[in-house]
C-alpha positions as CSV (number, residue, x, y, z in Angstrom):
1,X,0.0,0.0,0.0
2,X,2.5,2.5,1.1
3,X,4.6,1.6,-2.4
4,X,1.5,2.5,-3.8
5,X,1.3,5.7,-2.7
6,X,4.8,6.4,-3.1
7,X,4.2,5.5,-7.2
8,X,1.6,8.1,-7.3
9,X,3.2,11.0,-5.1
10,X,6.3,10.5,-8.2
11,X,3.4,10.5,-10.9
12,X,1.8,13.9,-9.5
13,X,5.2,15.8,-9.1
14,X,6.3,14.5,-12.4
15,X,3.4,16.2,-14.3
16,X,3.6,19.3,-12.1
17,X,7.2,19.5,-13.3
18,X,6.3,18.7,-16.8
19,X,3.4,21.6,-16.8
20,X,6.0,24.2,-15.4
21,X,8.9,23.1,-18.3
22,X,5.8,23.2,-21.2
23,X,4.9,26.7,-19.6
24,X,8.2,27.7,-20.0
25,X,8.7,26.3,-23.1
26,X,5.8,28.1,-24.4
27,X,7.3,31.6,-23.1
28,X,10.4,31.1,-25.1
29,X,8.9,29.9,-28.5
30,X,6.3,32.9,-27.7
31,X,9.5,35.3,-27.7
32,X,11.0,33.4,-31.1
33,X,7.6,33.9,-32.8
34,X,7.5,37.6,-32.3
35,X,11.7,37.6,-32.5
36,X,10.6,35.6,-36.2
37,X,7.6,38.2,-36.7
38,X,9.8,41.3,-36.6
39,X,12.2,39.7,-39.0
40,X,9.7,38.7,-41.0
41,X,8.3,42.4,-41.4
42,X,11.5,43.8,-41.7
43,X,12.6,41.4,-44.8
44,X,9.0,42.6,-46.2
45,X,9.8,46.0,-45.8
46,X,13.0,46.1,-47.5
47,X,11.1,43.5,-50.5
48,X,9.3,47.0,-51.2
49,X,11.8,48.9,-50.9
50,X,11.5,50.3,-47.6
51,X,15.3,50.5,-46.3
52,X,14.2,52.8,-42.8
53,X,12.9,49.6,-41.0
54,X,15.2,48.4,-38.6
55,X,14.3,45.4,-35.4
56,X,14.8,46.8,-32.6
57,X,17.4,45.9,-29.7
58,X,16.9,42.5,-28.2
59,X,17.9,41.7,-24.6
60,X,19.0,37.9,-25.7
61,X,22.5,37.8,-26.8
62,X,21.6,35.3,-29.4
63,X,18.9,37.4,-31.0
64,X,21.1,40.8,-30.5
65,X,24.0,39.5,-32.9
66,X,21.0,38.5,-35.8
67,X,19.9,41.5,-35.3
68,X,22.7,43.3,-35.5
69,X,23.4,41.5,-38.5
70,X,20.2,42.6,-40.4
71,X,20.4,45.7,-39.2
72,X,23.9,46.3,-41.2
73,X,22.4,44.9,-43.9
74,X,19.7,47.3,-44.0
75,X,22.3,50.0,-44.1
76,X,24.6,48.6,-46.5
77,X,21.8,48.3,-48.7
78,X,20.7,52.1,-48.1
79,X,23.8,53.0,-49.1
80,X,24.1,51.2,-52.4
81,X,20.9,52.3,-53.0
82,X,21.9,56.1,-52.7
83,X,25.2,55.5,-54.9
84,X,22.8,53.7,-57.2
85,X,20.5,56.7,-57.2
86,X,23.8,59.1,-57.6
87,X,24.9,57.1,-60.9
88,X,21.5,56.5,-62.2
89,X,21.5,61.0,-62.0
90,X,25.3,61.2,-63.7
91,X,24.2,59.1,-66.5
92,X,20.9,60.4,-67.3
93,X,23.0,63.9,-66.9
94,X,25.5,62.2,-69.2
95,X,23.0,61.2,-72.0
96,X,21.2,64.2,-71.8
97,X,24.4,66.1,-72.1
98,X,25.2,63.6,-75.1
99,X,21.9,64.3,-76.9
100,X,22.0,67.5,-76.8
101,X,25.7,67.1,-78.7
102,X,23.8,65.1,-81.4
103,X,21.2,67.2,-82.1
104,X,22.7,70.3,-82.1
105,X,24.8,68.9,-84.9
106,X,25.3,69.6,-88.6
107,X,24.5,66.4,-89.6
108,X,21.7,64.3,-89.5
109,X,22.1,61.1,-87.5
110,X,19.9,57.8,-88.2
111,X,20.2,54.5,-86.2
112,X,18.5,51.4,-88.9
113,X,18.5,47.7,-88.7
114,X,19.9,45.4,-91.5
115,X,16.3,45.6,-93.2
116,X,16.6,49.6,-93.3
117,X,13.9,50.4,-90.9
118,X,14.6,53.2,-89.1
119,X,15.0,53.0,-85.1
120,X,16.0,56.4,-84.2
121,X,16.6,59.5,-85.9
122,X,17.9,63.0,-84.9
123,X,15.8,66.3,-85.0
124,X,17.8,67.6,-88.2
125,X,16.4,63.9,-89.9
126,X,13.2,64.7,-88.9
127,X,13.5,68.6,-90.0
128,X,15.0,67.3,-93.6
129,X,12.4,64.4,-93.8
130,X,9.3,66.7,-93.2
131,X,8.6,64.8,-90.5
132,X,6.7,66.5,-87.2
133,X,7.3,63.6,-84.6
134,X,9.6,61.6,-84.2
135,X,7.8,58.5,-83.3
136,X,5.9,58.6,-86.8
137,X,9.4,57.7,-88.4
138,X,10.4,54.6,-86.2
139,X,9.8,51.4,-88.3
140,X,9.7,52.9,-91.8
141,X,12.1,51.9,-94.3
142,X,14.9,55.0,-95.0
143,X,14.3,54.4,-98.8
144,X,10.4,55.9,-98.6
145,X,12.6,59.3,-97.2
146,X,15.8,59.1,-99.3
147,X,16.8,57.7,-103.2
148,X,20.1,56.6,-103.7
149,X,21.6,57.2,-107.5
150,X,22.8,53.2,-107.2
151,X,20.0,51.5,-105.9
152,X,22.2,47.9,-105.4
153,X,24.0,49.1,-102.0
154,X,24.0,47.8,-98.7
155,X,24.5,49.6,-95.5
156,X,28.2,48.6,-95.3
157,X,28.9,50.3,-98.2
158,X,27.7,53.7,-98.1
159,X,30.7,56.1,-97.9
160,X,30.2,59.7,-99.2
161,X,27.1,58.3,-101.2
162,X,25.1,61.1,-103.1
163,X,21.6,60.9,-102.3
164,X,18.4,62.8,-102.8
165,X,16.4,63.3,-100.2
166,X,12.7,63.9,-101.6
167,X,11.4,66.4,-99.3
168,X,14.5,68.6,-100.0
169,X,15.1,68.2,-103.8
170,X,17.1,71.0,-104.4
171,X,19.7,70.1,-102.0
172,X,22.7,68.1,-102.1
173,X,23.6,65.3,-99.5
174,X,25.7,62.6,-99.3
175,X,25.5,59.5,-96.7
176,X,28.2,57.2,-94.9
177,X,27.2,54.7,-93.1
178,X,28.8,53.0,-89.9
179,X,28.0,49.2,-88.4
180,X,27.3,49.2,-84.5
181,X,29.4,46.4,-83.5
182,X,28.9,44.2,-79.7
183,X,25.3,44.0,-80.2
184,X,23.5,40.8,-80.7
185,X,21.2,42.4,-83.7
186,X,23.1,44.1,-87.1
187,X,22.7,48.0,-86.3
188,X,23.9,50.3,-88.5
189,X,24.3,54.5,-88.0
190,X,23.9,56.6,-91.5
191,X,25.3,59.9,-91.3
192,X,23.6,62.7,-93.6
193,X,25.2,65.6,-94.6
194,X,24.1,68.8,-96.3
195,X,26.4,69.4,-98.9
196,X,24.6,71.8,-100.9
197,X,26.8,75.1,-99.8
198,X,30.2,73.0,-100.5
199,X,29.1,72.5,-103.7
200,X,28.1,76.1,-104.4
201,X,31.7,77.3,-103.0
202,X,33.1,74.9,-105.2
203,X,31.3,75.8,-107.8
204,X,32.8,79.4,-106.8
205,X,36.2,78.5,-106.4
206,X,36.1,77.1,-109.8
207,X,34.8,80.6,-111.3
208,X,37.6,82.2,-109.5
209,X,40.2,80.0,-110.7
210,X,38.9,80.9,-114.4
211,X,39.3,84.5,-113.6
212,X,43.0,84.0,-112.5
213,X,43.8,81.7,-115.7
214,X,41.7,84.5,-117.7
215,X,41.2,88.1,-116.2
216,X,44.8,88.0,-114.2
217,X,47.2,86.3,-115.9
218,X,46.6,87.2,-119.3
219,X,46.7,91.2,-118.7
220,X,50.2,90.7,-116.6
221,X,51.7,88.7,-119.8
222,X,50.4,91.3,-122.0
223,X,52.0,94.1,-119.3
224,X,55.4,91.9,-119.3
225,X,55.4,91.5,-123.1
226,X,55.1,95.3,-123.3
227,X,58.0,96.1,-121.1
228,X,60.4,94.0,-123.0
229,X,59.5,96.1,-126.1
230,X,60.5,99.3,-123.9
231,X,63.3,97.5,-122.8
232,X,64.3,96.7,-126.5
233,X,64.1,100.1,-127.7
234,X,61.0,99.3,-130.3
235,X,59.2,102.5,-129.5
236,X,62.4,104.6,-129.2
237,X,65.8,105.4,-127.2
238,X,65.4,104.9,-123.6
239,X,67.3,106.5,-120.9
240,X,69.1,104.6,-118.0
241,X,66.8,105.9,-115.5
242,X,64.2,104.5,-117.6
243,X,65.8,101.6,-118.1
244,X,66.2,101.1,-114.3
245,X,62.4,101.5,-113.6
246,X,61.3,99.1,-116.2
247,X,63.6,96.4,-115.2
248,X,62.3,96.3,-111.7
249,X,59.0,96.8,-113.4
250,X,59.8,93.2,-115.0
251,X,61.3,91.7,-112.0
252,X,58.0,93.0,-110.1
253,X,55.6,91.6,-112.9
254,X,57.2,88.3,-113.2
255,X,57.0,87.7,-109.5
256,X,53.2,88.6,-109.7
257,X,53.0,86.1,-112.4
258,X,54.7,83.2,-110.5
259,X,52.4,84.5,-107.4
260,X,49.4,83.2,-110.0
261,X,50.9,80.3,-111.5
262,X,51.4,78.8,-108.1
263,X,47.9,79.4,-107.0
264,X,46.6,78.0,-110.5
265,X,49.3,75.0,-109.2
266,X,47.6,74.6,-106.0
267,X,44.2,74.4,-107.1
268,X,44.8,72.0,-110.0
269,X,46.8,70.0,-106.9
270,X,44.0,70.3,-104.8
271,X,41.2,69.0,-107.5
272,X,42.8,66.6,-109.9
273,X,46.3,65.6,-107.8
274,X,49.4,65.9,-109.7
275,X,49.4,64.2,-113.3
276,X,53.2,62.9,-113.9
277,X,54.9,62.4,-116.9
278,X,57.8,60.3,-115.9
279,X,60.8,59.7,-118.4
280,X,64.8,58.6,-117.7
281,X,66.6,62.0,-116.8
282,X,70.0,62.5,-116.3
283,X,70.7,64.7,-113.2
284,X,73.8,66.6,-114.3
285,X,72.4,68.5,-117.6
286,X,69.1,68.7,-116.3
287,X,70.5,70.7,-112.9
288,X,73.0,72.8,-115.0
289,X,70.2,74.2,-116.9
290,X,68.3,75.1,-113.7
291,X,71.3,76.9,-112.3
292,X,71.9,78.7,-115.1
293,X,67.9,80.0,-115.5
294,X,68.5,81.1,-111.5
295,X,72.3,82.2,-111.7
296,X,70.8,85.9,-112.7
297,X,68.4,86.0,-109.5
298,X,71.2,85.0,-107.1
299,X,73.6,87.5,-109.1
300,X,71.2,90.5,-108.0
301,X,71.3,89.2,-104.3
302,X,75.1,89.2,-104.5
303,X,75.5,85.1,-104.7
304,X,76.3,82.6,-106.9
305,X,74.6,79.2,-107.0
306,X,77.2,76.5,-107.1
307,X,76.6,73.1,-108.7
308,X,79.7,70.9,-109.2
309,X,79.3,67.8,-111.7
310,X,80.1,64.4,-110.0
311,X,78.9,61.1,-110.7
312,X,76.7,60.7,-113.6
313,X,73.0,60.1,-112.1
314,X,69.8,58.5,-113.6
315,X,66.0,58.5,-112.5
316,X,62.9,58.3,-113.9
317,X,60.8,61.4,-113.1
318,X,58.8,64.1,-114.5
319,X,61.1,66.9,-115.7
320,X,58.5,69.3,-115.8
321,X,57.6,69.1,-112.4
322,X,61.3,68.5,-110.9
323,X,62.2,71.8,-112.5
324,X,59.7,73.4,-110.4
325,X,60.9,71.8,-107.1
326,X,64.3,73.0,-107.8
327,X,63.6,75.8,-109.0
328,X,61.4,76.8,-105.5
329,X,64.4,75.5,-103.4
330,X,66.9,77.8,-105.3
331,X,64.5,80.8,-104.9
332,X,63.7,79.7,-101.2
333,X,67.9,79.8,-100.7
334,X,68.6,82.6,-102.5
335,X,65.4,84.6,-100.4
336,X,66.5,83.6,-97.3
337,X,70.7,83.8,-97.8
338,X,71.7,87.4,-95.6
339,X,75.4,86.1,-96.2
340,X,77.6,86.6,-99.1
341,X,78.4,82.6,-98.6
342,X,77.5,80.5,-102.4
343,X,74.8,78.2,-102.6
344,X,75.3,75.0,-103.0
345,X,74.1,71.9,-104.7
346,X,74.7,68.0,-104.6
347,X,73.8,65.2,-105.6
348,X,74.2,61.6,-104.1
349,X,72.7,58.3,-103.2
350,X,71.7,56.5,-100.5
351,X,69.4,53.6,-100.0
352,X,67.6,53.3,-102.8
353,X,66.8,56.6,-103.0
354,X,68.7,59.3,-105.3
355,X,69.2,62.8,-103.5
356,X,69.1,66.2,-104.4
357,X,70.7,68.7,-101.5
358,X,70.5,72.1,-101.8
359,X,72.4,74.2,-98.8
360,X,72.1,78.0,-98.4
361,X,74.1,80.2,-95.3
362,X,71.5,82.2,-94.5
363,X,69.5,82.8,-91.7
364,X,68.4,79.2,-91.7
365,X,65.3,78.1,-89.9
366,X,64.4,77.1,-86.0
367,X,63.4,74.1,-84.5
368,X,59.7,75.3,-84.1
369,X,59.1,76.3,-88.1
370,X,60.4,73.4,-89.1
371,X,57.7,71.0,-89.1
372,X,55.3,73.8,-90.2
373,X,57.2,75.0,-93.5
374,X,55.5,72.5,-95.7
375,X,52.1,73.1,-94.4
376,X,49.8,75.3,-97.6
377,X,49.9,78.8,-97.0
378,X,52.5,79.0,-94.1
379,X,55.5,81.1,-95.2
380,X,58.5,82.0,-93.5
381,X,59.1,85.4,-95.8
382,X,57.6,87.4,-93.6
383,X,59.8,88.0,-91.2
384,X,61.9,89.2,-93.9
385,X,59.2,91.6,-95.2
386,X,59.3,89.5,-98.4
387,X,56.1,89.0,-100.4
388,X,55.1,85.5,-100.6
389,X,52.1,83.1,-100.7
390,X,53.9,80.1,-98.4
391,X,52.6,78.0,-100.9
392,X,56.2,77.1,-103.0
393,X,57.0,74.6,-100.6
394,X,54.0,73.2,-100.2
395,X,53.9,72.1,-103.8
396,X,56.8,71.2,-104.3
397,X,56.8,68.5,-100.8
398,X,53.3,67.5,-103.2
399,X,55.5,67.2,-106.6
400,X,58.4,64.7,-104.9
401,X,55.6,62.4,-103.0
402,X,53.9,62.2,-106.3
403,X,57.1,60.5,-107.6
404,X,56.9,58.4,-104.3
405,X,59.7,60.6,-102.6
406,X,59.9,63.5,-99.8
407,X,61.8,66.5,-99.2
408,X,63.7,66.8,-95.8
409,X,65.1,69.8,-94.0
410,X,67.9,70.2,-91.4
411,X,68.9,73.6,-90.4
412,X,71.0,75.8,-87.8
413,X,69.8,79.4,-87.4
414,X,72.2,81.9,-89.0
415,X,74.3,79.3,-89.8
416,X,73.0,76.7,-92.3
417,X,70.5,75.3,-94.0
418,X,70.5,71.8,-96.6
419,X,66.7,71.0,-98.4
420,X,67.2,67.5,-99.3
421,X,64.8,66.0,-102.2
422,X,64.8,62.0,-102.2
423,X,64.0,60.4,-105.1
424,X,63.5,56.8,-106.1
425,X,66.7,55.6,-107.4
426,X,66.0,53.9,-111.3
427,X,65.9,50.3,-111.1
């Protein structure tokens, strides 16, 4: 009996122990179901893109570090989301800095797909296309705007294309056309341009070139061929006064003439290229006869050009055009020679290339001009008060590359100054 009893006294305090460890069990998951809720909300929160919400402190260690933990991570992601925000506003700044470039362009700018259907045009497009919005030109083909004068052309093959763009038929425009490359889907960018006022200046510069050949140089021949009958006495004796006036009269008029012929030069070089008529020519007669056509001109300077015969040299070149080269260096040295020191000419080989140096004393060039000299209009006479275009050089660099050659300089101020011309060598 009293074993019994003992049994049962175990029993009760056994389930009175078991309902206090459930009720505190039931506490603590109580505490991890709201711990869980407030995590839960948070997470939400920051789903929608509320990055404020943070969990507030908890007492349990345990719980503190996780939230911890989140909290940072609420922060971190705050902040990424402000950078974010600050690159998201530098690249729309960016793009609308870079459309404004586009449109504020000459040219038109289209964007097309390999079936010509237009994605994206610029405002000048629009403007030249008659078209109000630009949404009412995406998806159309670019051929119901523009005509081509070759319809058989692709978009990788439009460069400097003439085209006529129908809303605008008296104006000129040509195309080029420009493949988009790393992108998945063949994009192409066509870039218009008005042409129409080149033309016309063209056009212009053409008329003006026909008054040089015409109105200009045919009145100063006509003035030079009438001074050599005063200087050879056809209308009477003439004193030596006179004498004097009409030879710098000459002198003045032939330099005027040259003036033209070298801008006549440059503009034929400018629109045709150079046209060579290459034959064999042997150096030494051929440079004896340009000395002796310039010996008079460095004679009135107080110089004398000096060309000493050596080995007998060959090339094939165009004699026309060489005479003019030399003839430019010689009148180059003899403008810029303040010395009574000769010029000088050689000639020589060197690496396949036959060489033609030409070596004034004067007040030879600096460092600075050097690489400028050859450039069209740029002319070192100036300084000296001499008239001169700047263009004599310029040509002639244009003459020796025609014949696959170059001119180069190397010069010590007031001291020397050698214009090399390097010529293929005859094989």
């Amino acid at each position: 009996m009293s074993y019994f009893y003992i049994i049962n006294i175990c029993v009760i305090i056994l389930f009175v122990c078991l309902f206090f460890i459930t009720r505190k069990t039931n506490k603590r998951w109580s505490k991890i179901n709201d711990y869980l809720g407030k995590v839960t909300t948070t997470v939400d929160s920051i789903r929608y893109g509320d990055l404020t919400t943070k969990i507030t402190k908890s007492d349990h260690p345990t719980y503190q570090n996780v939230t911890n933990s989140i909290n940072r991570m609420v922060e971190t992601l705050n902040d990424r989301e402000k950078m974010i925000a600050e690159y998201q506003s530098e690249l729309m700044n960016q793009n609308r800095l870079l459309e404004s470039v586009i449109n504020s362009l000459s040219d038109g700018i289209l964007i097309i797909n390999d079936k010509f259907e237009i994605l994206r045009a610029t405002p000048k497009i629009l403007k030249w296309f008659g078209i109000r919005k630009g949404k009412n030109i995406i998806g159309k083909n670019v051929f119901e705007y523009i005509q081509l004068a070759n319809d058989d052309v692709d978009a990788d093959n439009l460069e400097n294309v003439e085209i006529f763009i129908k809303h605008m038929p008296s104006n000129t425009f040509i195309i080029n056309s420009q493949p988009l490359v790393h992108i998945e889907k063949k994009r192409y960018v066509l870039i218009i341009k008005d042409v129409t006022t080149e033309r016309e200046i063209e056009t212009l510069k053409a008329d003006f070139v026909a008054t040089l050949t015409h109105d200009l140089k045919v009145p100063i021949v006509a003035a030079s061929n009438m001074i050599d009958l005063f200087l050879s006495k056809k209308f009477g004796d003439i004193s030596e006064k006179q004498e004097y006036a009409l030879s710098n009269m000459k002198a003045s008029n032939k330099e005027l003439l040259n003036l033209v012929q070298i801008l006549l030069d440059t503009y034929k070089i400018s629109d045709k290229g150079i046209e060579l008529y290459k034959d064999n020519l042997n150096l030494n007669p051929f440079l004896e006869s340009v000395v002796e056509e310039m010996q008079p001109l460095a004679k009135e300077a107080g110089i004398k050009i000096k060309f000493e015969q050596t080995k007998d040299i060959t090339i094939n070149a165009d004699a026309l055009q060489l005479h003019r080269v030399v003839k430019n260096l010689l009148n180059n040295a003899i403008d810029h020679s303040q010395t009574k020191k000769d010029i000088e000419i050689h000639t020589g080989e060197i690496s396949g290339y036959t060489t033609i140096s030409i070596v004034d004393f004067g007040q030879g060039i600096s460092k600075e001009e050097i690489p400028m000299i050859f450039n069209k209009y740029y002319s070192a006479a100036k300084k000296l008060r001499k008239v001169g275009t700047g263009l004599g050089l310029y040509l002639s660099q244009a003459i020796v590359q025609a014949h696959g050659g170059e001119i180069t300089v190397t010069s010590e101020e007031n001291v020397r100054t050698e214009f090399c011309v390097k010529l293929p060598s005859e094989k």
